[in-house]
C-alpha positions in Angstrom: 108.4 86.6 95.9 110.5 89.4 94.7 107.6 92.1 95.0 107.0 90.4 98.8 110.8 91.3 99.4 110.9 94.3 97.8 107.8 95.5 100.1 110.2 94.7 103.0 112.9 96.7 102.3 110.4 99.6 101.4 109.4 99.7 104.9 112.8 99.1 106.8 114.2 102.0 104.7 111.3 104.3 106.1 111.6 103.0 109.5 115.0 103.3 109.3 115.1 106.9 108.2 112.9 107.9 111.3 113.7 105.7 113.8 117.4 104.3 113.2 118.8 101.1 112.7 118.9 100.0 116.2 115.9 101.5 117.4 113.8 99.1 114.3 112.4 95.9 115.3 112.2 92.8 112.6 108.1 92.9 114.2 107.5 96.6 113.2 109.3 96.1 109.5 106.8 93.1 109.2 104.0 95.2 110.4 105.3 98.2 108.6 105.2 95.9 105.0 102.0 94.6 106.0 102.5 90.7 106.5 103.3 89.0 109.6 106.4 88.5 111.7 107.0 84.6 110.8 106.6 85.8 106.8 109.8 88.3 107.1 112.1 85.3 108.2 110.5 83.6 104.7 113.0 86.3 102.7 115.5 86.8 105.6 117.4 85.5 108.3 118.2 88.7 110.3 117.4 92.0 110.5 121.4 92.7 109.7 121.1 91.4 106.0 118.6 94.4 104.9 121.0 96.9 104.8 123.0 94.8 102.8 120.3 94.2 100.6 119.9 97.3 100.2 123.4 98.3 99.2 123.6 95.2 96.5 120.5 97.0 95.0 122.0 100.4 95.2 125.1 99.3 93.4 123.3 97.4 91.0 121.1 100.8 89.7 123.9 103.2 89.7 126.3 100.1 87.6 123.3 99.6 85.3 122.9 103.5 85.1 126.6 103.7 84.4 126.8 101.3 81.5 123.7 103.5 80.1 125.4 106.6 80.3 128.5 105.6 78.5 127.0 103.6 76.3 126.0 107.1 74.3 127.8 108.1 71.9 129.5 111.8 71.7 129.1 112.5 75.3 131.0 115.7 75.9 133.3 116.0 79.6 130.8 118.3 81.0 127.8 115.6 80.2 129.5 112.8 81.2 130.3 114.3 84.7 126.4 115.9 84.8 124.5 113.3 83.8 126.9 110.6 86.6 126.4 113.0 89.2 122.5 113.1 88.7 122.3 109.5 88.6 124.2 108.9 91.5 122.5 111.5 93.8 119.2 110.0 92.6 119.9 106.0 93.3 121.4 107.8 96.6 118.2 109.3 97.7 115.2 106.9 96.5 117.5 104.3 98.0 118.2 105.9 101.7 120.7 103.5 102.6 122.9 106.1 104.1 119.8 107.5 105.9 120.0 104.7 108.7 123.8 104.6 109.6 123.0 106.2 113.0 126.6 105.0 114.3 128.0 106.5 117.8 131.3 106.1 115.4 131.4 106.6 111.4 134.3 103.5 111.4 131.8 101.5 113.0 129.7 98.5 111.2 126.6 97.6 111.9 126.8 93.9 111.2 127.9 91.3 114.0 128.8 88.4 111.2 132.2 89.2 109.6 130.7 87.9 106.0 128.1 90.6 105.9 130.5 92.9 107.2 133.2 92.4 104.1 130.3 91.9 101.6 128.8 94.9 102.5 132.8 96.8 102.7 132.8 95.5 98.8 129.7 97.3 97.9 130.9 100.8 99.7 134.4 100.2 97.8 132.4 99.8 94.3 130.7 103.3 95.1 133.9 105.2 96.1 135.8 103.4 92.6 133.0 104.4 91.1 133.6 108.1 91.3 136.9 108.3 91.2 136.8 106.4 87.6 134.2 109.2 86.4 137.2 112.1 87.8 139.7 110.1 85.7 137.8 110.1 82.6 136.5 113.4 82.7 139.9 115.6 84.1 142.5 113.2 82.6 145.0 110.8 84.3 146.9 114.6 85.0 145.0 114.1 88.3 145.5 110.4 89.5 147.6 111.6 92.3 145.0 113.9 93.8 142.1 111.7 92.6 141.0 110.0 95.5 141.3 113.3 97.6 138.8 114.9 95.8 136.5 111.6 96.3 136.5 111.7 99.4 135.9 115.7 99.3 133.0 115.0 97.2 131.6 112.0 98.6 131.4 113.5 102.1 129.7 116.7 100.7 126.8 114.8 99.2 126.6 112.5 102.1 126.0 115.1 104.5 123.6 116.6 102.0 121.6 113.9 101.7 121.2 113.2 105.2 120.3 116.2 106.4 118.4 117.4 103.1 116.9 113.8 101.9 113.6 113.9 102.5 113.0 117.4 100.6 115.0 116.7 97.2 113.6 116.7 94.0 114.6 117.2 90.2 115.1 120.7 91.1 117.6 120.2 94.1 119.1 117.3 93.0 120.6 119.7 89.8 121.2 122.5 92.3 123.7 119.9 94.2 125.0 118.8 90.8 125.9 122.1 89.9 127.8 122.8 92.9 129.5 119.4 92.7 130.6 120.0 89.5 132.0 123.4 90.2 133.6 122.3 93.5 134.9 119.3 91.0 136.7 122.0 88.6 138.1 124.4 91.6 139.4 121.3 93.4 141.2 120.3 90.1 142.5 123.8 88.7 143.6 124.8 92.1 146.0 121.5 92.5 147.4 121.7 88.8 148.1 125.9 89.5 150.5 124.7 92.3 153.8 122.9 92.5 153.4 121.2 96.0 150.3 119.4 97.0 149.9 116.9 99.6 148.2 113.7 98.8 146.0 112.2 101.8 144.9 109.0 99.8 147.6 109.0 96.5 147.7 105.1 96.7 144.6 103.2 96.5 146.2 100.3 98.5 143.0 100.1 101.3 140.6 98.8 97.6 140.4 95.5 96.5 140.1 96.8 93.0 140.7 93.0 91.5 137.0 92.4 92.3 135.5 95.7 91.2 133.7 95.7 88.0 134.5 98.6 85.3 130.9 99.9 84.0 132.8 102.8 82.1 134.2 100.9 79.8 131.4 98.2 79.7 129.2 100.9 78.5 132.1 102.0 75.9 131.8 98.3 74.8 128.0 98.0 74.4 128.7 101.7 72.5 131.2 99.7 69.9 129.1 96.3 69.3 126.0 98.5 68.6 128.1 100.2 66.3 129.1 97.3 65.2 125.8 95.3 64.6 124.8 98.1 62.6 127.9 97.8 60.0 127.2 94.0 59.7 123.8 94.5 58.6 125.0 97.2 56.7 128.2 95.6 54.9 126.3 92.1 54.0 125.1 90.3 51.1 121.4 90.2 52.1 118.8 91.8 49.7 117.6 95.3 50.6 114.4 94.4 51.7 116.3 91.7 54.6 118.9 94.7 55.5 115.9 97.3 56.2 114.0 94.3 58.3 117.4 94.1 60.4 118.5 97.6 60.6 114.8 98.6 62.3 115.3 95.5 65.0 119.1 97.1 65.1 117.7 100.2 65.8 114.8 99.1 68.5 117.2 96.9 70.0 119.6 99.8 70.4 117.1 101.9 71.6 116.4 99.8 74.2 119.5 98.9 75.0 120.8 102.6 76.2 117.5 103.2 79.0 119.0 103.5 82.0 116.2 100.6 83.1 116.0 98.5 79.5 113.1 95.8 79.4 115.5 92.3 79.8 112.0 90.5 77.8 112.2 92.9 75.3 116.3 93.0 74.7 115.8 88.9 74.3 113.0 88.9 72.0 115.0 91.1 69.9 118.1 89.4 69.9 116.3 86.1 69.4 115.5 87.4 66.2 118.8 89.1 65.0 120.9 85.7 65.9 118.8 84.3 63.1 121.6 85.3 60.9 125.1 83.9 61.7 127.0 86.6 60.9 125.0 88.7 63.8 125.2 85.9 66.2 129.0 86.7 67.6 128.4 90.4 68.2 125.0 89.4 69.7 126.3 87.3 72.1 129.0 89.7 73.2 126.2 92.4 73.7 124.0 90.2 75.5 127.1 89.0 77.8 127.5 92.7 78.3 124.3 93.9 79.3 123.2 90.8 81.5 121.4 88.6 79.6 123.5 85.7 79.2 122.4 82.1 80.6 123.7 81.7 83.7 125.9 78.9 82.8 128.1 81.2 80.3 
């Protein structure tokens, strides 16, 4: 089912980048996927929930992508605000989403039913948090003021980019447009703390619901710790040599693992599954697992 619905959105992002939202038909994104017009209503109920879809998608690789990035340990400023950049600009372009907002009015939304439109407001305020956390941590809280100025500085720079430029980016571009970013990032930042008077457009957050908005930063900080940590429990116990080696290569495969930006969820339980054989492992275990998404639904 999930391949089926994944073939769907394949094609309305490509019919959407050349055609437009509006200008798409529900019968040519079933044609374009390859399956009939009745089989599209099987995965959804309106045309208006794909780009939604979409975004939920979007914000789940870059989140996932996040927690990988700062889940490494020793990551210096300049990497940390590198290797985000990249990841973003890369969800951003294999996902299009921003590719079919072909609005007569940027403050415009394109869905009719008031749910979709605050669910998919939720997602857009994730991405926006999302950079202006990665400013914070790399230039310092000195900047929280001017912080959300420079996001939406940024944001509108690679959204432009990307619409005009999607269709011929690659590796190559891609670190072009991090380059600039991250230079624009440093001129933006030295030139407000060189000067006494600066006028903040956006100095209060007030317009985010930041209650709902999950922190991948510091989840990835966390996963960082408890591998950390599963490695000194194995290390610091009682068990004979030969038991600690045994435990210290799952540590390590499970670690390894665990930091991909796209980890194998089959794999991560089979390995856990093993290490909660031993109690002492089973409480940092189960924090990890919490943490990277593998907990029963019903915890």
């Amino acid at each position: 089912m999930e391949s089926k619905k994944n073939d769907i959105l394949q094609a309305a992002i490509r019919l959407f980048s050349r055609k437009g939202y509006y200008s798409t038909s529900v019968e040519e994104i079933a044609k374009e996927s390859g399956m009939a017009k009745a089989s599209f209503y099987k995965y959804f109920q309106r045309k208006e929930e794909l780009p939604l879809e979409m975004c939920i998608i979007l914000e789940k690789n870059i989140e996932q992508d996040i927690r990988a990035l700062y889940s490494k340990p020793d990551l210096t400023t300049h990497d940390k605000l590198h290797d985000f950049i990249v990841l973003y600009l890369r969800n951003l372009v294999k996902n299009k989403v921003y590719l079919m907002m072909d609005l007569p009015e940027p403050s415009m939304l394109i869905f009719q039913n008031e749910q979709l439109n605050a669910a998919f407001e939720q997602h857009e305020y994730k991405l926006y948090q999302w950079v202006y956390d990665c400013l914070i941590d790399v230039f310092g809280t000195e900047i929280e003021d001017s912080a959300w100025d420079i996001t939406f500085v940024l944001k509108s720079i690679v959204l432009e980019y990307i619409r005009f430029f999607a269709e011929r980016m690659n590796d190559e571009t891609i670190e072009h447009l991090t380059q600039f970013i991250i230079f624009l990032s440093n001129s933006l930042v030295a030139s407000l703390k060189s000067t006494d008077s600066v006028y903040h457009l956006w100095g209060s957050p007030g317009w985010l619901p930041e209650s709902t908005i999950s922190n991948p930063f510091d989840q990835g900080r966390q996963i960082n710790v408890l591998l950390h940590s599963l490695e000194d429990s194995i290390l610091l116990s009682s068990w004979s040599l030969e038991d600690k080696q045994e435990y210290q290569q799952i540590s390590t495969l499970l670690k390894e693992e665990a930091l991909k930006a796209s980890p194998q969820k089959g794999l991560l339980k089979a390995l856990f599954s093993y290490l909660e054989q031993r109690k002492e492992l089973q409480k940092v275990c189960h924090l990890l697992k919490n943490l990277l998404d593998l907990a029963p639904e019903s915890e």
